[in-house]
N, C-alpha and C positions, 0 to 999 in steps of 0.2 A: 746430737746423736749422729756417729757416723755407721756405716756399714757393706758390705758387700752383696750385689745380688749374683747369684749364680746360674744361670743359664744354660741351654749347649745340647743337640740333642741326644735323644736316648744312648747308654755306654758311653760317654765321652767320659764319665769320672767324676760327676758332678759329689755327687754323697763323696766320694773316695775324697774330693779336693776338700769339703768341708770338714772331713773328719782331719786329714793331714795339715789343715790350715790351723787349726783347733788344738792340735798337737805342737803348732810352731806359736801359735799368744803362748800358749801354757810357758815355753820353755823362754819368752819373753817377758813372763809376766804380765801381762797386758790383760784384763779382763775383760771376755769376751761370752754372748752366747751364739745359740744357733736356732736358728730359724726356721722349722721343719712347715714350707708353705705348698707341699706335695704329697697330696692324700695319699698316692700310689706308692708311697716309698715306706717298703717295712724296714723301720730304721730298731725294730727287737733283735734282729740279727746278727747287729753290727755292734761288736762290742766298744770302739772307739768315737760312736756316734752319739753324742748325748745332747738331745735337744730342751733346751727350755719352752719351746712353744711348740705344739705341733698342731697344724690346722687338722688332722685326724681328731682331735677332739668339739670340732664345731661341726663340721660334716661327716660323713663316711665315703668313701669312695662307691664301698660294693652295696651298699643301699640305694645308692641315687641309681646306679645301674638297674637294680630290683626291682625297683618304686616305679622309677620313670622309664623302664624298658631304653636304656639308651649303651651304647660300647665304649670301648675305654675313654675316645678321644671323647666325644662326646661327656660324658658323665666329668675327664675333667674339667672338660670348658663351664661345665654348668659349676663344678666345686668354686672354679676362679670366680665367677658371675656370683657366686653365692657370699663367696669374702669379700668382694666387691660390696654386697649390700649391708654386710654386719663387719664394717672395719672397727665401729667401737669396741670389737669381740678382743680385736688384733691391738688398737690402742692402750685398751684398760691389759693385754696382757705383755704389753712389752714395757707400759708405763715403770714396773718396779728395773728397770736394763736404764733408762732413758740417761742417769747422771753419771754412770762409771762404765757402763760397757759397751764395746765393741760388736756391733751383730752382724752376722753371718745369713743369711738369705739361702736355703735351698730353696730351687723351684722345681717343676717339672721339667719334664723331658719333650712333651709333646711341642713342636716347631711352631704351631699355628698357634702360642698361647703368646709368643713374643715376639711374634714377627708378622702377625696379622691382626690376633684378636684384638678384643679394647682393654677387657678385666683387667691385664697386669700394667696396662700404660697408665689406665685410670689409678689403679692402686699403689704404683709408685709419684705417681703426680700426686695425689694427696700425702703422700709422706713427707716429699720435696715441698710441695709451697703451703702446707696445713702445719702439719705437723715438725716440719724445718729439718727432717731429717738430712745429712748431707750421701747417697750411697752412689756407689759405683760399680756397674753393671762388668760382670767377670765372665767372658762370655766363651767357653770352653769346646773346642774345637779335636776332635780324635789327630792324632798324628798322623796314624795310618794313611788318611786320606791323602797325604801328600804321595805315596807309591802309585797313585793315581791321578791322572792328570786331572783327568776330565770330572773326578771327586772334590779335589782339589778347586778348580773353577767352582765349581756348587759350595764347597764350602766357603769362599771367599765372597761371592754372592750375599749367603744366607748372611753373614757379616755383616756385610754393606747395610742389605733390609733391614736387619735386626738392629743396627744402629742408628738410623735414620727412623723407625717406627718407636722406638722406647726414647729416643731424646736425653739419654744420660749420659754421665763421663763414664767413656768403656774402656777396657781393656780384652783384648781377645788372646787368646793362649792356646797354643800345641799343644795338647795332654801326651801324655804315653810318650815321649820321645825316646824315652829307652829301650822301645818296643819298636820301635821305628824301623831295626835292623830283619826283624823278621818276617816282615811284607817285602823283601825285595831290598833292587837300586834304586835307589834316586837318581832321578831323570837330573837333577841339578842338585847344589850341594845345598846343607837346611838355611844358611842365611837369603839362598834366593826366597824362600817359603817363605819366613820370616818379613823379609824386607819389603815384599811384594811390590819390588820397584823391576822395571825391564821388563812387564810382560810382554813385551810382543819378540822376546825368546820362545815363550811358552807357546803363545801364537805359532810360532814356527815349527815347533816341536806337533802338535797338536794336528796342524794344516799340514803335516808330513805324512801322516796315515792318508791312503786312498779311499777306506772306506769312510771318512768323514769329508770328503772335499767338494761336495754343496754345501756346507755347514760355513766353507773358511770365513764368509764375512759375518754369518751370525760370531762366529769363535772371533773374532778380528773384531767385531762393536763390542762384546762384552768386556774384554780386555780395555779397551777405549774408557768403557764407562767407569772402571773399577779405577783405574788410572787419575779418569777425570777428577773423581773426587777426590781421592787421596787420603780416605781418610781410613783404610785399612791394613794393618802392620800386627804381627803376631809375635810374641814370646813364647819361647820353649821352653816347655816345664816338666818337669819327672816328678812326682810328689813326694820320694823318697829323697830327692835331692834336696839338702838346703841350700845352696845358693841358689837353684832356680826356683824355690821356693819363697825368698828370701828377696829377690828381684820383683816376680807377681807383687809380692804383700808393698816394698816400694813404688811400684808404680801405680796402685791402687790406693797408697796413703796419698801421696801426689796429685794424684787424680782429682782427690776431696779435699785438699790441705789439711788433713790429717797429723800434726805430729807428737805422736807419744809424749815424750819428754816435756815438749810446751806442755800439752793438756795434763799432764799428771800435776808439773812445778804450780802453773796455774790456779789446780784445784786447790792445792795445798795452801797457795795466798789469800783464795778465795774465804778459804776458810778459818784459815789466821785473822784475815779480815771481817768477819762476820763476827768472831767471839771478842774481838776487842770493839772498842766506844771510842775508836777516837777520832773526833770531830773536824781533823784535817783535810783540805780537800785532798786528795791525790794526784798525781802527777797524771798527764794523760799522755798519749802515744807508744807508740812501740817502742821507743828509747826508754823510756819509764822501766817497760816488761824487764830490757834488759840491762840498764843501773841497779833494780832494785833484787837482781839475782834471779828472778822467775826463768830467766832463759838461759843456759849455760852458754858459754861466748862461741863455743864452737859451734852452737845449734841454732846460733843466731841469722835469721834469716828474715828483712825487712817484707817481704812480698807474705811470706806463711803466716808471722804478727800481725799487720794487718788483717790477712782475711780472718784470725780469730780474735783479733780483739771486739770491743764491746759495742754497738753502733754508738753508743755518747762519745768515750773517748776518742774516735775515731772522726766523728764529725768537729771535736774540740780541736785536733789536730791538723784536720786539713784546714781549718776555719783558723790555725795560727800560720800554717805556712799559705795559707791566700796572702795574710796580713801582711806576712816577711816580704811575698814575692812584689806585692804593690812598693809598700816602704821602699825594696829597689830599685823597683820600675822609677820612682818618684826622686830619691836619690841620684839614679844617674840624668831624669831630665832638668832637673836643677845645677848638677855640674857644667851639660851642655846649655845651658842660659847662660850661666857663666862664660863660659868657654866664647857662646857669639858676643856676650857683650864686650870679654876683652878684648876678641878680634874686630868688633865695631871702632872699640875706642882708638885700637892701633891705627886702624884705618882713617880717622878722621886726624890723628897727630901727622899723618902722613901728607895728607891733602894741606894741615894746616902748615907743614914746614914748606911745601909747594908754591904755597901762595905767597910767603915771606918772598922765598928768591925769585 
């Protein structure tokens, strides 16, 4: 089972990205649900939003509020702590998704559910190593903030945490970039935003104002840090666009090893092979997938087969090319025996015509 979590806070476009993401499987064919795991979201509204699951039917939002006297943030930390306890709720309702589709993860908006709290770490760790799901965190970022430096820095921050606290394959994105023109200039052009390499321009731009210049070495380590790691870079996306549409959804299949085509031709063997009886063994390794047509020649990719082939064939495979690699190792040191013994023998003909004269 693979799938996307979606992230990002409040207004970044979260619902908007699911329902647009939803609109690009449809025109792909690719079967897909969605995943309504945010109490707070009235998704009645929205006429392109159709959820197969929504946790508004396990808990309520505005009950927990009533009940337990608690405010928004609150009341959703307790929802997440509550799916937290009843995942068998969430299992037995994704189980009928599990062998053909693609799921979509909305989540909330509040920042402290994925960047601090335990609920949604815990609940994606059990989907990852229980339930084997493969998903990749889509972690959705306003554009606007880029007209702002110092929003900017916060948002590249909140990145960093939020990737480092969740522990999944991410992806982080510019939402609204077509909106981008209406907040203003860009202090620099969007692939510096993007690239998030050279901050310590932004540094400079930043430690230019007078009224931040006790700040410049706090502004000057942060920079430092985000650098150090290296591990955030963003993609820009318009949701009405499809090539940047179309970019997210590959770097997010990527992410998972994900690839359509494989898993569709796959299924289809699978199940050729399950209504016949024939007692053959099969061919095992990724070469197998693609002589036997399961992979079209252009989709052919050694690294993607492996990580979806089967753990048996996979272990029969490396356990033939150990075999090859020894047999060579073993072949050229029997050549080099050779090799000394002929150079031995040369050498003692050499000694022996020596000693004649």
């Amino acid at each position: 089972m693979f799938g996307q979590i979606v992230i990002g806070p409040p207004g970044c476009g979260k619902t908007t990205y699911c329902a647009g993401m939803s609109q690009y499987f449809t025109l792909l064919g690719r079967p897909h649900k969605i995943i309504n795991l945010d109490p707070g979201n009235d998704i009645h509204d929205n006429e392109n939003y159709e959820c197969a699951v929504d946790i508004s039917d396990l808990v309520c939002l505005e009950n927990v509020q009533e009940e337990l006297n608690l405010g928004p943030n609150g009341a959703m930390m307790y929802c997440l702590e509550y799916l937290e306890a009843n995942l068998d709720w969430l299992k037995e309702k994704l189980e009928p998704f599990e062998k053909e589709c693609f799921l979509i993860f909305d989540l909330p908006g509040q920042v402290e559910l994925f960047n601090l709290h335990e609920s949604l770490k815990n609940i994606i760790g059990v989907m990852q190593n229980e339930w084997h799901y493969r998903v990749v965190t889509v972690h959705l970022v306003d554009g606007h903030l880029c007209a702002d430096p110092w929003k900017y820095v916060a948002a590249l921050m909140l990145s960093l945490s939020t990737m480092l606290h969740l522990e999944t394959p991410h992806v982080n994105v510019l939402s609204k970039v077509d909106l981008m023109d209406k907040y203003g200039e860009l202090a620099f052009n969007l692939e510096f935003y993007t690239e998030v390499q050279d901050l310590s321009y932004l540094a400079e731009y930043l430690n230019s104002d007078p009224k931040f210049k006790e700040y410049n070495k706090l502004t000057n380590s942060i920079m430092e840090i985000i650098e150090d790691f290296g591990l955030v870079r963003f993609t820009a996306m318009s949701i009405e666009d499809f090539d940047s549409v179309n970019r997210v959804c590959q770097l997010c299949d990527k992410s998972i090893g994900y690839s359509p085509e494989f898993h569709k031709n796959l299924k289809t063997q699978q199940e050729r092979g399950s209504s016949s009886s024939s007692s053959a063994h099969p061919a095992v390794g990724p070469a197998s997938y693609f002589k036997s047509g399961v992979i079209p020649e252009r989709d052919w990719d050694p690294r993607r087969a492996y990580s979806k082939m089967p753990a048996e064939p996979i272990s029969a495979s490396n356990l033939d090319i150990t075999e090859r690699f020894f047999n060579s190792v073993k072949i050229s040191e029997d050549d080099d025996d050779g090799a000394e013994d002929g150079a031995g023998e040369g050498k003692d003909e050499i000694k022996k015509e020596a000693v004649e004269k």
